[in-house]
C-alpha positions in Angstrom: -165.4 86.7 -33.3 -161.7 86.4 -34.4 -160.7 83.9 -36.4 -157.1 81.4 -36.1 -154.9 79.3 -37.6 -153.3 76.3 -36.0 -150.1 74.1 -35.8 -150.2 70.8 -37.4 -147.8 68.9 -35.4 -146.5 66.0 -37.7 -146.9 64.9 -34.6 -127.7 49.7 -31.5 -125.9 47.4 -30.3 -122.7 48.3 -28.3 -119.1 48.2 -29.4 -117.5 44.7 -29.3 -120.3 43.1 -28.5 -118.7 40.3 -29.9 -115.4 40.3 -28.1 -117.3 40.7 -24.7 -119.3 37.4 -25.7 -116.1 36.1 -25.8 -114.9 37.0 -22.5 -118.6 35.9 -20.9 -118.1 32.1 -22.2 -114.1 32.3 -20.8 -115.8 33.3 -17.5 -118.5 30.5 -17.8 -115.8 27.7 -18.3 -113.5 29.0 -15.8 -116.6 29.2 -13.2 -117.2 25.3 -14.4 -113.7 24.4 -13.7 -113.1 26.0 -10.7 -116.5 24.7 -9.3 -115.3 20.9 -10.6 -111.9 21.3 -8.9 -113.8 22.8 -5.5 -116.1 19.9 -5.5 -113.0 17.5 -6.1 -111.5 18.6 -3.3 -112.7 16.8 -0.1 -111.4 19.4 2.5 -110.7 17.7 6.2 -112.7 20.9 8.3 -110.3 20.1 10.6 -107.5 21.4 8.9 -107.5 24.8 8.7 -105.4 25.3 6.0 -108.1 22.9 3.8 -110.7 25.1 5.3 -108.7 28.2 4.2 -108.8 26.7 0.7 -111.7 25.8 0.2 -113.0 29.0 1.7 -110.9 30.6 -1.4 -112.4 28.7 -3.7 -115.8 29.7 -2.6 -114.8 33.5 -3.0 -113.6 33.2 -6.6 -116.5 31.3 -7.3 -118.5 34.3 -5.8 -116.2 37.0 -8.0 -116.6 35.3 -11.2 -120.4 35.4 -10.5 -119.7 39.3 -10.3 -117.6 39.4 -13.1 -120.1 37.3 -15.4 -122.8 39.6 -14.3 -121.4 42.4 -14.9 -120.0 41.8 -18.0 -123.6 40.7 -19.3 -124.7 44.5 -18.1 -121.6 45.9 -20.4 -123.2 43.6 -23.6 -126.7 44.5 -22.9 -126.0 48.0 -22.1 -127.4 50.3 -19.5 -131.5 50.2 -18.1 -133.8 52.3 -20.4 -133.6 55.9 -19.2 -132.5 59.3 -20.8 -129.1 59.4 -21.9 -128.2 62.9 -20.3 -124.2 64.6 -20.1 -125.0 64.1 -16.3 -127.4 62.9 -14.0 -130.2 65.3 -11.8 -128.0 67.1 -9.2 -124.3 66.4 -10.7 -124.0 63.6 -9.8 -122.1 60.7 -11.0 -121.1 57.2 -10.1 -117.3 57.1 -9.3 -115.4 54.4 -9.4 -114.2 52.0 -6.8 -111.5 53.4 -4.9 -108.3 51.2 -4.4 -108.3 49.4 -1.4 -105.1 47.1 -1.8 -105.7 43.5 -3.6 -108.2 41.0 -2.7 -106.5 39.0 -0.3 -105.7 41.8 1.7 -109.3 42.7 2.0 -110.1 39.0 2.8 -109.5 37.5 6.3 -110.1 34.6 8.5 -111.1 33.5 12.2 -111.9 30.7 14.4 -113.9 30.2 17.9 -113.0 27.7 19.8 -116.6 27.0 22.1 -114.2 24.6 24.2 -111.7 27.0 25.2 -113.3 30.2 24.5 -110.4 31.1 22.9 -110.5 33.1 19.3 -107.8 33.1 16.2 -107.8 36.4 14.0 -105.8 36.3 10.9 -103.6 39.3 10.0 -105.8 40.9 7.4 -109.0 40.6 9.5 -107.1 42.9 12.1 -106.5 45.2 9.0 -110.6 44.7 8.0 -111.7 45.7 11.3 -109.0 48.6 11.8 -107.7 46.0 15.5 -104.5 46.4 16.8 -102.8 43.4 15.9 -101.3 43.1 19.2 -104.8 43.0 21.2 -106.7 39.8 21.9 -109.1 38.7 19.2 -112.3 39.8 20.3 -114.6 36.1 21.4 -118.1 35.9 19.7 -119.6 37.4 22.3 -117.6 40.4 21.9 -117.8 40.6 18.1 -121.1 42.3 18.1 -119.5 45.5 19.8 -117.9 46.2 16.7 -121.1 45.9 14.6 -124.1 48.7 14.0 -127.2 48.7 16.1 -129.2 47.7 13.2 -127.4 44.7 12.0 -126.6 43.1 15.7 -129.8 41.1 15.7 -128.6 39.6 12.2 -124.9 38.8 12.9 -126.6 36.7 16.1 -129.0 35.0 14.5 -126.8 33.5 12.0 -124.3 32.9 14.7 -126.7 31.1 16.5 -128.1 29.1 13.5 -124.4 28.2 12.8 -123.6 27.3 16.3 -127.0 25.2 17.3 -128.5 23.8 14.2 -125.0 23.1 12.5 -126.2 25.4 9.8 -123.4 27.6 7.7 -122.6 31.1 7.8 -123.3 33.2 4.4 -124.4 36.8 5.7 -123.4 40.7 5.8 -122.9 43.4 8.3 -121.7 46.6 9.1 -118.6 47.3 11.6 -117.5 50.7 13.0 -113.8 50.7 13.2 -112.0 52.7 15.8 -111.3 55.5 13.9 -115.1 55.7 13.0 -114.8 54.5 9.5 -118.4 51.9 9.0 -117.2 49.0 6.9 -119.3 46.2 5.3 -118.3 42.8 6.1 -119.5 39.4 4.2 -119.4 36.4 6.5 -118.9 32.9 5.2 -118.1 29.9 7.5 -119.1 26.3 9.2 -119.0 25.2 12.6 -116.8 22.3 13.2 -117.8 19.2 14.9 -116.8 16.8 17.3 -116.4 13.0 17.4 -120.2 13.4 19.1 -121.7 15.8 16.5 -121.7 18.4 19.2 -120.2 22.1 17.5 -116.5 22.3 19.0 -115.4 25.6 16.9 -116.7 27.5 14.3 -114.6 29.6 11.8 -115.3 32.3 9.1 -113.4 33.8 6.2 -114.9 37.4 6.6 -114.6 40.0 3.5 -114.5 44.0 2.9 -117.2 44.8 0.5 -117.9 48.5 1.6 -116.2 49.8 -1.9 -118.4 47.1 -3.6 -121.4 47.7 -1.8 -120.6 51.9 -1.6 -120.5 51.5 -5.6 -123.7 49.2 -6.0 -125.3 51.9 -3.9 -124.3 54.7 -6.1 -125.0 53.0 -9.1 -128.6 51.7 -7.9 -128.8 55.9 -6.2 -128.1 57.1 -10.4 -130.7 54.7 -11.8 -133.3 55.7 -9.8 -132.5 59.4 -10.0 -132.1 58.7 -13.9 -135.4 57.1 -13.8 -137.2 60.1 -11.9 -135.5 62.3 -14.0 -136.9 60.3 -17.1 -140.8 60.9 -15.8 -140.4 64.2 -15.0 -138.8 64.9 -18.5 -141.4 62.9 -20.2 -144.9 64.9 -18.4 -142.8 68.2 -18.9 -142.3 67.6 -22.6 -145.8 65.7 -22.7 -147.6 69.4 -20.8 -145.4 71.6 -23.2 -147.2 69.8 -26.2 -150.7 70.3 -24.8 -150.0 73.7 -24.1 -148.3 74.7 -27.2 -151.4 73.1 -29.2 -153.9 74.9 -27.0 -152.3 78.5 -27.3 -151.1 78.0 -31.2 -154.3 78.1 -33.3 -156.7 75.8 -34.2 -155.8 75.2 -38.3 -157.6 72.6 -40.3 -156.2 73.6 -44.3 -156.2 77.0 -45.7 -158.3 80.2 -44.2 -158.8 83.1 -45.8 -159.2 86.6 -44.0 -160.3 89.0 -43.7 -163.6 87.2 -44.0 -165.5 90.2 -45.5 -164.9 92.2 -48.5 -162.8 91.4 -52.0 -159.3 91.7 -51.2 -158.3 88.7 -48.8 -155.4 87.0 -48.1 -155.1 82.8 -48.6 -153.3 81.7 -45.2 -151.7 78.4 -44.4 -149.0 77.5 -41.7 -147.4 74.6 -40.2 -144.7 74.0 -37.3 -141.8 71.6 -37.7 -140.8 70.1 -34.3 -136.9 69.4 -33.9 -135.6 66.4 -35.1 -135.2 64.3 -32.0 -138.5 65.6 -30.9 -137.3 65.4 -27.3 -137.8 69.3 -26.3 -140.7 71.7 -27.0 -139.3 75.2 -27.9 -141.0 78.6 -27.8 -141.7 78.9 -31.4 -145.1 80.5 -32.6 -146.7 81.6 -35.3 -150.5 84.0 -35.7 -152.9 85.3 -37.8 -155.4 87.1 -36.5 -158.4 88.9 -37.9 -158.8 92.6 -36.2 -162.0 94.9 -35.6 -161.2 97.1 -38.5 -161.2 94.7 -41.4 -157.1 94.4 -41.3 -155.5 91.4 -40.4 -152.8 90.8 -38.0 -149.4 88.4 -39.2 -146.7 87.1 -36.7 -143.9 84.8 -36.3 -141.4 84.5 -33.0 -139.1 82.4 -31.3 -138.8 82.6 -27.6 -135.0 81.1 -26.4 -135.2 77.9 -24.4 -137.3 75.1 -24.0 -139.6 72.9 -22.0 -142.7 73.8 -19.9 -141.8 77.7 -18.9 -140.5 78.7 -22.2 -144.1 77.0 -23.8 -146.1 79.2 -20.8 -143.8 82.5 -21.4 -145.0 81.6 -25.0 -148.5 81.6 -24.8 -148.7 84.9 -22.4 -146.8 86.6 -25.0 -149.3 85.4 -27.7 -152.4 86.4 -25.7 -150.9 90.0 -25.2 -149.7 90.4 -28.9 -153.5 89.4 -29.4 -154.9 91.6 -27.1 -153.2 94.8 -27.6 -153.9 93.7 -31.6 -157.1 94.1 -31.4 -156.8 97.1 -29.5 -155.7 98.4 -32.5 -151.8 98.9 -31.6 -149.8 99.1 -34.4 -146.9 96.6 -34.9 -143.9 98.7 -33.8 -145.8 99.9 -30.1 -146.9 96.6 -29.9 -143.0 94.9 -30.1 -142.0 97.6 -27.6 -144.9 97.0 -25.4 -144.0 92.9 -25.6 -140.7 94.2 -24.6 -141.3 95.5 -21.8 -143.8 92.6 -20.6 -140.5 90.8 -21.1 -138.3 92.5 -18.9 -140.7 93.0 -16.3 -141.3 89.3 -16.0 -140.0 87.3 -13.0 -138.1 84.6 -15.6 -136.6 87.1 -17.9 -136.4 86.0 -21.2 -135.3 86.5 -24.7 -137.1 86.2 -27.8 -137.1 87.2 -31.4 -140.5 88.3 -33.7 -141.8 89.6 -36.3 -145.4 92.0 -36.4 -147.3 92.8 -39.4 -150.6 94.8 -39.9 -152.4 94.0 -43.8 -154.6 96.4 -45.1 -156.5 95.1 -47.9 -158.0 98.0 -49.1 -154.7 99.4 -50.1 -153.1 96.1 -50.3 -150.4 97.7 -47.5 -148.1 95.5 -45.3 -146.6 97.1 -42.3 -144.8 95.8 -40.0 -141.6 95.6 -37.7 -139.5 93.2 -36.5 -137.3 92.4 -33.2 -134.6 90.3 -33.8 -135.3 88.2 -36.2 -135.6 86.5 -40.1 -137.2 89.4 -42.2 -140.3 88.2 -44.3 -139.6 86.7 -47.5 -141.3 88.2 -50.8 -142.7 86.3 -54.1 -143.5 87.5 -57.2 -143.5 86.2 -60.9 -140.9 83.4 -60.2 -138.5 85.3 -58.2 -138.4 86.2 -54.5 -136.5 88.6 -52.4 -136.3 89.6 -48.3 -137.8 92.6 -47.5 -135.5 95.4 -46.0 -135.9 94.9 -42.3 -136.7 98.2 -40.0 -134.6 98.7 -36.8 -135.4 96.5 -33.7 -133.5 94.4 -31.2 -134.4 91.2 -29.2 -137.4 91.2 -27.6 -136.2 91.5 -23.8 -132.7 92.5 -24.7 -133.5 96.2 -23.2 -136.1 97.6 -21.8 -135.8 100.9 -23.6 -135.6 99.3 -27.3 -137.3 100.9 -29.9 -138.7 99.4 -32.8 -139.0 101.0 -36.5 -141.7 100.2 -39.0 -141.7 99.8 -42.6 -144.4 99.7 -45.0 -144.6 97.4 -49.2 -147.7 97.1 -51.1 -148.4 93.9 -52.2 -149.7 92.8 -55.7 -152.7 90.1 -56.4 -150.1 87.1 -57.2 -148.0 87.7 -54.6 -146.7 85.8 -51.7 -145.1 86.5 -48.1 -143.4 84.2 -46.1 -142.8 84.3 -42.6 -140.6 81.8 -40.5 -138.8 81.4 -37.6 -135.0 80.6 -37.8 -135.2 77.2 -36.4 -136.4 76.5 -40.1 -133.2 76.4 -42.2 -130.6 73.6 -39.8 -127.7 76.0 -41.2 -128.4 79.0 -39.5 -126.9 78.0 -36.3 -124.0 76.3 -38.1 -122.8 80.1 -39.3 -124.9 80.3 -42.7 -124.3 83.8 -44.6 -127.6 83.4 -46.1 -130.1 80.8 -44.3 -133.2 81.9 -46.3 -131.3 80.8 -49.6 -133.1 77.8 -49.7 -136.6 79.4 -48.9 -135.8 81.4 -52.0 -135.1 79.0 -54.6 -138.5 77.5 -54.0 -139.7 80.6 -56.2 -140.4 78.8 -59.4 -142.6 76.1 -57.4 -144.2 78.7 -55.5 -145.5 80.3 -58.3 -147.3 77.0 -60.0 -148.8 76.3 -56.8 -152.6 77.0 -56.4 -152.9 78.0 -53.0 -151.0 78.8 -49.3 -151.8 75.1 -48.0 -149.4 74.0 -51.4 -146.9 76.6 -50.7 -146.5 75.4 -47.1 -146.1 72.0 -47.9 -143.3 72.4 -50.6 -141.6 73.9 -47.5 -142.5 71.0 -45.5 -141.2 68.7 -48.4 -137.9 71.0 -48.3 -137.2 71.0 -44.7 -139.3 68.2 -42.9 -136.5 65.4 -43.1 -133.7 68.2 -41.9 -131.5 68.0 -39.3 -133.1 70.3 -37.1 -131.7 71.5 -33.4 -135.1 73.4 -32.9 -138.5 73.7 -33.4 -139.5 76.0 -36.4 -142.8 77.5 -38.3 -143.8 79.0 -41.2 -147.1 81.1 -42.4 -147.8 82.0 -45.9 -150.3 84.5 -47.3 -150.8 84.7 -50.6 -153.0 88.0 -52.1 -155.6 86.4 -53.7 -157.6 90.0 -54.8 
């Protein structure tokens, strides 16, 4: 039976806070005084103009509710979900478009049951897109302007307000002339007679669609940020299963092959990136074959997430397969490069293939795009010059060129993918420096499982944009 080794997976407060606490307790009092000076006013409901005013009052007690609670959103900051450049789908929540000043959004009527006679303010001709010069419309008309669905409510708290004295505090939709659906907000009283019997009844009526078309949006984003959030969270939670169930199984050092003299001391490790969000297509083997030699490889698939993970793990069953078919590392890159190209997701991906053979201590192997193996010996390491070979995927026709070193009892080879050194993305002439310069610490360590952690030591706190791994072997005899 072959034998594997594994990935160990090492497994604020806003701006200003302050000054918007400031502006919440100016809110507070001026809700307070406004509310004293509303319930200081002892408005005659048969006046309209005290009905008008204290109808106003009302409404800014009603906006600075709004404004309270949604400056308490800005101090306490958005619901918990993934902060992303845009939500699922593109969209985003725009802001309220301009729809003149509040007054002009604000109007007012009166019923007269008596007389059956209506009177429409101005801007509630504007509100319900009338012509000014028509007749109000009488209550029994007024639910021709309104939705099918919100009829039965606009009469019920007509009827509450007209037969059980009861006041008016509801919404509905309107369809204006033109088409345009509007949401109106209701608020108003009947008005008695000298008998207690409800002579009138008038409303101050309000154009909340923007307000209501934004809530929407916003409430539409927080739920699609919040779906977005679970799906992200069992993608990333699946690519870690399967990345730990293809990579494998590694519990300290191993040595292969597992019969004869001349083995190799293996350890390796992978490094996740450094906000641990995303699962990338990073992998490492080592592998031993039919004949005694032992198979090494490192390799970076581009991407992340659940496909790149599963694009992953076939490539790693076919490098294992035609491995132990005994195909030798440059035929097997150009076969895995043509298993690219031929998939359905075409993808791109870097890697490195190397054959041991510890009878003659002989390392060959080829590479595709990426990091060549680093060398150790007596204090001092080097890269090894790296054969011809593209991408993996790049082209289908890519050829790839081997190269062959003999090893030395002592010596150590490390292989890593590029996601290792943070630098290399940033434009670093020579990301393995660092990997070098471990050479003196390399050489008083014991064993592959110490070498591998100095690297871990070096690396593990970086600022990493993507996963990485590294294998050692060390020749032992």
């Amino acid at each position: 039976m072959p034998s594997h080794l594994s990935a160990d997976h090492p497994a604020a407060q806003p701006p200003g806070r302050g000054s918007v606490d400031a502006l919440i307790s100016q809110t507070r009092r001026l809700k307070g005084d406004v509310d004293a000076v509303r319930r200081d006013t002892h408005a005659d409901v048969s006046d309209p103009q005290e009905r008008w005013q204290r109808a106003l009052y009302d409404l800014a007690l009603r906006q600075l509710n709004d404004i309270h609670a949604h400056l308490a959103q800005l101090r306490d900051g958005p619901p918990a979900v993934p902060t992303a450049p845009e939500p699922a789908g593109g969209r985003s929540v725009p802001p309220p478009p301009r729809h003149g000043s509040l007054l002009s959004r604000v109007g007012s009527a009166e019923w007269n049951l008596l007389t059956d006679e209506a009177s429409w303010s101005g801007e509630l001709y504007q509100i319900l897109g009338r012509d000014p010069t028509t007749a109000p419309l009488t209550l029994d008309e007024l639910p021709s302007l309104v939705l099918d669905e919100d009829r039965a409510g606009l009469t019920a708290m007509v009827t509450h307000c007209l037969v059980d004295a009861q006041p008016i505090d509801g919404e509905f939709r309107v369809v204006r002339p033109d088409g345009e659906v509007r949401t109106v907000h209701m608020m108003g009283e009947p008005v008695l007679d000298a008998d207690g019997g409800t002579a009138s009844m008038w409303a101050v009526l309000r154009d909340v669609s923007e307000l209501r078309r934004s809530q929407k949006a916003v409430s539409e984003t927080r739920d699609s940020l919040q779906r977005h959030q679970h799906r992200t969270q069992t993608e990333h939670r699946l690519a870690v299963e399967l990345q730990e169930a293809v990579l494998p199984p590694w519990r300290g050092s191993l040595r292969l092959p597992r019969r004869g003299p001349q083995t190799l001391d293996l350890a390796a490790h992978c490094l996740p990136r450094s906000d641990g969000t995303l699962i990338g297509g990073d992998w490492y083997d080592a592998l031993e074959l039919p004949d005694g030699q032992t198979l090494l490889g490192v390799g970076d698939l581009t991407g992340h997430g659940v496909t790149v993970t599963s694009g992953m793990a076939m490539l790693l069953g076919a490098l294992r397969g035609m491995a132990m078919a005994g195909t030798a590392p440059g035929q097997l890159l150009s076969l895995l490069n043509r298993l690219l190209d031929a998939t359905v997701q075409p993808a791109l991906g870097s890697a490195v293939c190397c054959r041991y053979r510890p009878e003659t201590r002989t390392l060959t192997w080829a590479q595709a795009g990426h990091p060549a193996p680093l060398l150790f010996r007596d204090g001092t390491g080097r890269r090894l010059r790296a054969p011809q070979g593209v991408l993996l995927g790049a082209t289908a026709s890519a050829a790839f060129e081997e190269v062959h070193e003999t090893l030395e009892v002592g010596d150590l080879l490390l292989l890593h993918t590029d996601g290792l050194e943070p630098g290399h993305a940033a434009g670093v002439t020579d990301p393995a420096g660092r990997l070098l310069d471990l050479a003196p610490r390399f050489r008083e360590a014991r064993t592959a499982l110490d070498c591998v952690r100095l690297v871990v030591e070096e690396f593990g706190a970086s600022e990493r944009q993507d996963d990485a791994c590294v294998l050692v072997a060390r020749v032992t005899a």
